[in-house]
N, C-alpha and C positions, 0 to 999 in steps of 0.2 A: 689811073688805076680804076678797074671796073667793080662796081659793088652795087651791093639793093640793099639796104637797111632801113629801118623804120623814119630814125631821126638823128643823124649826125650829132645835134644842139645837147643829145643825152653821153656824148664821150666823159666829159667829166665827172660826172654822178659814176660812171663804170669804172674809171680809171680807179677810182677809191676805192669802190667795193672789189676790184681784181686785186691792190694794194693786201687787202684784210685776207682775202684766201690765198696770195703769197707769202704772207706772215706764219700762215697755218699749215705751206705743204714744202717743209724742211729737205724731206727726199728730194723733189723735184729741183730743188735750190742746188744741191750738188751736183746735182748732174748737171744743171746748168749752166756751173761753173766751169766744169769739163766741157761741156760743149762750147762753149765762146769761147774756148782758148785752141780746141781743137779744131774743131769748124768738123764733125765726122760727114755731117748734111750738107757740104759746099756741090753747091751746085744743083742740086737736087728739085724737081718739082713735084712735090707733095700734096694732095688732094684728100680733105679730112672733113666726113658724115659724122656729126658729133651734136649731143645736146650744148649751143651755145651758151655756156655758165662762165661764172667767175674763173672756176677752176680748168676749165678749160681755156680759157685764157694764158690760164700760168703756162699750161703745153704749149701752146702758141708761141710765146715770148721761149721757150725753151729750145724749141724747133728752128725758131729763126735766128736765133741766136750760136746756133750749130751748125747755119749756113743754111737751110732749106728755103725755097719760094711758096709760100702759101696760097690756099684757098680751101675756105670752110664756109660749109654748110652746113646745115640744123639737120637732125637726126630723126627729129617729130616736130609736126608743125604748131604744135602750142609750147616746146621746152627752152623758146630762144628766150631767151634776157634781151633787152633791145638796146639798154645802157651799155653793157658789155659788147656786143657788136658794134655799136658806134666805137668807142673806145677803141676797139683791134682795128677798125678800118684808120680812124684821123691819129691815134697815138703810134699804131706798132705798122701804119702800113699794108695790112694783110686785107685782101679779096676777102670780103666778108659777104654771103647771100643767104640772109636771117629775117624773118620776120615773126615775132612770136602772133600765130594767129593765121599765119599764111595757109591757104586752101591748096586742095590737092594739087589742081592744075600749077600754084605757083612754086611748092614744094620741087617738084620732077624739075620744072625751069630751073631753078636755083642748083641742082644736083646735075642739070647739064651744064650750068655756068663753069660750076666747079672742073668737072669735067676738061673743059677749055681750056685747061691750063697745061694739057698733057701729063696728068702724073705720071711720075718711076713709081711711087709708093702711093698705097691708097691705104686711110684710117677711117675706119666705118664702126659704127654702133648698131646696128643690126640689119647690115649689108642692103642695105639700100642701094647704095652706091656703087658694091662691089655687081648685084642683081642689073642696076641698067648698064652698066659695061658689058657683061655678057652678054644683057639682052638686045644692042645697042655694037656691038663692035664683033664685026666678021673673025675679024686675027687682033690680037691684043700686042701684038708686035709692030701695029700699024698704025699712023695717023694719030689718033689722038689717045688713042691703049695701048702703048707702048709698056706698061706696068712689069717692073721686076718682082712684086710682091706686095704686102699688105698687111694692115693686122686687124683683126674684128677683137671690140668693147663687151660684147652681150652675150648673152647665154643663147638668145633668139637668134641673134648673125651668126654666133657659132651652128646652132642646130639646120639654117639654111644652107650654110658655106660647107657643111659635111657632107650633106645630100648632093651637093655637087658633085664634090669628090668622088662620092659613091658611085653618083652616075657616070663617073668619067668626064666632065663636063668642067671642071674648074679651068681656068685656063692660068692660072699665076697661083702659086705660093701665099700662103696666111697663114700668117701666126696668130695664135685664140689666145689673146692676153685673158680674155674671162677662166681663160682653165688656170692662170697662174694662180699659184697658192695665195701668193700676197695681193692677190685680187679678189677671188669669189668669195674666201673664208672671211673677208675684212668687207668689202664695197659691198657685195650682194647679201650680206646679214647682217652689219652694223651700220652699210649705208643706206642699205634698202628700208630695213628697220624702223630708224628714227624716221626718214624723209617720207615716208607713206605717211605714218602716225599725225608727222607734224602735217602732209598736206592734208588730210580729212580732218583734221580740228580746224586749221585754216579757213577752211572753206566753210565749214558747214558750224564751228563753234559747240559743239556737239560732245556732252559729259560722256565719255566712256566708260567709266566706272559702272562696276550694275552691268552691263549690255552683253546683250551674245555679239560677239564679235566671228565671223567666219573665216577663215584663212582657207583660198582654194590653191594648195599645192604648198607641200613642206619638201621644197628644194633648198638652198640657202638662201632666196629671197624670201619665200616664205616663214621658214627658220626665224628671220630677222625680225618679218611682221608680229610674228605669233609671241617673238620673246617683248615686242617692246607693248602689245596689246595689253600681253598680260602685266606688265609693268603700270599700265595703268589703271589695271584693278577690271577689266574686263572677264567676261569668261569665256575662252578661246575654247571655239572650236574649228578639227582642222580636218580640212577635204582631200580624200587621192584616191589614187588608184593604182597607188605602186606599192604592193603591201609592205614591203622595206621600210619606205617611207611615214607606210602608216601606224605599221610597229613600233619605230623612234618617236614619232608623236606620241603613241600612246607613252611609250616608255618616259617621255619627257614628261605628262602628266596632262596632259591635253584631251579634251575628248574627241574619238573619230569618227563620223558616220558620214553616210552617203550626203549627194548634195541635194538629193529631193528633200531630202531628212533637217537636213540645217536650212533648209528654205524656208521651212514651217517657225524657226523660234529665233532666225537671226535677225539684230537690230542691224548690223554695219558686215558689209562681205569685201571681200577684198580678192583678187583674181590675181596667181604669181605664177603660172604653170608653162607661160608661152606658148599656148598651144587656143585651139579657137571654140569659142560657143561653150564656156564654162559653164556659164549662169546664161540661160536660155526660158522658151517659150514655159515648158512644163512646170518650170522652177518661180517664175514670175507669176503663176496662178496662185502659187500656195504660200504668196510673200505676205507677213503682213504688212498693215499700215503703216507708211513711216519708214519702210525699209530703205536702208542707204547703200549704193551698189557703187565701190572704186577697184581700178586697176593699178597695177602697180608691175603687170604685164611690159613686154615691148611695145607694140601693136594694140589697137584698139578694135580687137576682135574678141575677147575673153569672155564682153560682156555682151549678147547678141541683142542689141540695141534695136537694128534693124525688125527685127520681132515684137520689142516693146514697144514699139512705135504704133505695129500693128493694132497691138491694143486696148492702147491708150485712146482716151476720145478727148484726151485736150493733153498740149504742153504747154509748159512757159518756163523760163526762167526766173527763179525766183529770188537766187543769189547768185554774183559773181561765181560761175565754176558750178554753179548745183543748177541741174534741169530738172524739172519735177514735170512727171508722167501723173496723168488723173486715168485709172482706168476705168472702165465702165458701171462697176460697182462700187466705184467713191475712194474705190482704196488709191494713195496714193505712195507712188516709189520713187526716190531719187536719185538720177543717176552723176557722179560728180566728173566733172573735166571731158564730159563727151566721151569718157571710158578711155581715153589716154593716159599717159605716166601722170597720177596725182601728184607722184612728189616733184615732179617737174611742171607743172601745169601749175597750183595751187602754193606750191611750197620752193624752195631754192634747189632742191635735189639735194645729193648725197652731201655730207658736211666735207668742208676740203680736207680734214687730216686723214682720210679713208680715199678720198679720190688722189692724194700725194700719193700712195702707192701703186693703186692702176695707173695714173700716168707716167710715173716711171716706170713701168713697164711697158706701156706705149713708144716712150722715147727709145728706152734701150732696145726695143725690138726692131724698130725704125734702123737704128743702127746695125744692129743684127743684122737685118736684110739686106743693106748695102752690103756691109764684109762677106757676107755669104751666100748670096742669090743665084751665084751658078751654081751649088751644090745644091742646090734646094727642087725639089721637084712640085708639079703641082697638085698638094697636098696640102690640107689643115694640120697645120704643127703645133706641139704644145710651146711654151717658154722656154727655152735652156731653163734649168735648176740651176744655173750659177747664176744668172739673171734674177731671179727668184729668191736666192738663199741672201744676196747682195743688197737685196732692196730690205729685207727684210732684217738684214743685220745695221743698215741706215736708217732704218726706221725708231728702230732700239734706243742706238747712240742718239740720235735725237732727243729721245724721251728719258733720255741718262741713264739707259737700264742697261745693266753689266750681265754676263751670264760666266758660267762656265767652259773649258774646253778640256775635251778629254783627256788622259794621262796616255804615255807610250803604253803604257800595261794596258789601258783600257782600249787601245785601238788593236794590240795584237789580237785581246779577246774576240774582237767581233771579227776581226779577220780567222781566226781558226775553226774549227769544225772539232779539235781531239781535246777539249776541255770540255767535263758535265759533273757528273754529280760524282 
């Protein structure tokens, strides 16, 4: 079996900590029980761009264990776990090409390795993977893109993999597990939430309490950052440009102003908008001292780094994860994880009982795609809602919470139009 991992010697130290986030993603447990008795993935070879995590892991074991042949790749090159990749390569078997720390040139290597395997199904986290296919294979019917379909993790894979669409340019079917309900409203606000918070204290050990805290973009990752900031006694302030968006801030009790504006009296900024050059050249003159700059972004483009370099007249690293910029008039700013995903870079990511939801919706759409991939055209799909409503009602029973279901009388109601006042 072919693999590139850090160090083998670390499987056992991963095996455990996979153990703990199995314990914690209930959902995925059922379905996994379905799958090894079903096999829906028999035969299948599967090709998966994913932050290498514990809970990632658990998909793996769920995947293979429904028949599919694996190989995963890391998603960003600082989010691999290296204990967890040794683990999936000597424990479960699976083509693992991980190194937390790995540089561009080895990053793309590793995403052709994966490649190599001929997927039917492609699982990416912000189309990495799906992007050198297209960019990389003539006919996706040929050689080694032969691909029936796919699903993208990310709000950022989703917003590329549309643009395709648009253009006419897709060449395979994907389903946006990030549009599922039981995905964005749960991972990107409660998981994004806590795992930022927790990776800038991490890093940098840094009282939040008291501080201007910035949130750039109140989508539902930001939503998340801004509820758990303020849970720390921070004073949250939130940046946009969708006035929607800036209206529910304010309505939420936040304060909103521009981002030259919050450049001038923010301690700690945080970039959630997927989109590039957030925090830039103009906004770094009027920082002050001490300012701390994380992303919690797909991509490490939020924070235009590139620019501070400009002018800056010394770095260094000062802490694990914090690089500290000395600009020319003494002020100095720090930026944390090289402006990649904090909560994965600094911190473990999303806690597993929010990641058991998204990836059961990974698997089940997995399987989706097989039953249905001649119907499917190439187009970004959302979830089936019964996919969605299923995970969501296993999530429940898990946490022993019971709910109601309608009466006949209450269903005719909503079915008719001739009853009002």
């Amino acid at each position: 079996m072919n693999y590139h991992i850090k160090d083998i010697k670390l499987a056992n130290k991963g095996a455990l900590r996979i153990e703990w986030a199995r314990n914690n993603m209930p959902v995925l447990g059922l379905i996994t029980k379905r799958f090894s008795k079903e096999k829906p993935l028999k035969g299948l070879n599967l090709a998966a761009c994913l932050h290498v995590t514990t809970e990632t892991a658990v998909l793996m074991e769920t995947l293979k264990l429904g028949g599919a042949s694996l190989a995963l790749c890391a998603s960003n090159p600082l989010s691999t776990q290296d204990d967890v990749a040794a683990s999936l390569v000597k424990n479960l078997k699976i083509a693992v090409f991980a190194i937390k720390g790995e540089n561009t040139k080895t990053y793309y290597q590793h995403i052709n390795s994966v490649l190599a395997s001929k997927p039917e199904i492609t699982m990416d986290d912000g189309a990495d993977l799906v992007s050198t296919i297209h960019k990389e294979c003539q006919s996706v019917r040929v050689s080694k893109c032969q691909v029936l379909g796919g699903t993208e993790e990310t709000t950022t894979g989703v917003i590329r993999l549309r643009a395709l669409a648009n253009q006419g340019k897709l060449r395979y079917p994907i389903i946006a597990v990030n549009d599922a309900k039981t995905k964005h409203l749960f991972d990107n606000r409660y998981g994004t939430g806590q795992s930022t918070v927790d990776g800038i204290i991490r890093a940098t050990n840094k009282l939040l309490a008291g501080s201007n805290f910035v949130v750039c973009g109140y989508g539902y990752c930001g939503k998340g950052v801004a509820m758990r900031a303020r849970g720390m006694a921070a004073k949250v302030i939130v940046v946009e440009v969708d006035p929607l968006r800036a209206l529910e801030a304010t309505m939420d009790g936040y304060e909103v102003m521009p981002i030259r504006d919050a450049s001038q009296i923010g301690d700690v900024f945080v970039t959630t908008t997927g989109d590039t050059s957030v925090i830039r050249r103009e906004h770094f003159l009027f920082m002050k001292n001490g300012a701390i700059l994380a992303n919690s972004g797909h991509f490490n483009v939020e924070i235009d780094i590139p620019a501070l370099e400009k002018l800056a007249k010394a770095k260094k690293s000062i802490r694990e994860f914090v690089d500290e910029y000395i600009l020319r008039d003494g002020r100095k700013i720090y930026v944390l994880g090289e402006g990649r995903l904090i909560n994965l870079v600094a911190a473990e990511g999303h806690p597993a009982q929010v990641m058991d939801m998204s990836f059961a919706n990974q698997a089940l759409s997995a399987e989706y795609i097989i039953k249905h991939h001649k119907e499917l055209k190439n187009h970004v799909y959302a979830v089936p809602e019964a996919i969605d409503k299923n995970i969501a009602d296993f999530k429940l029973k898990s946490m022993g919470i019971k709910i109601d279901s309608l009466t006949a009388k209450q269903k005719r109601y909503l079915s008719s139009w001739e009853i009002g006042t």
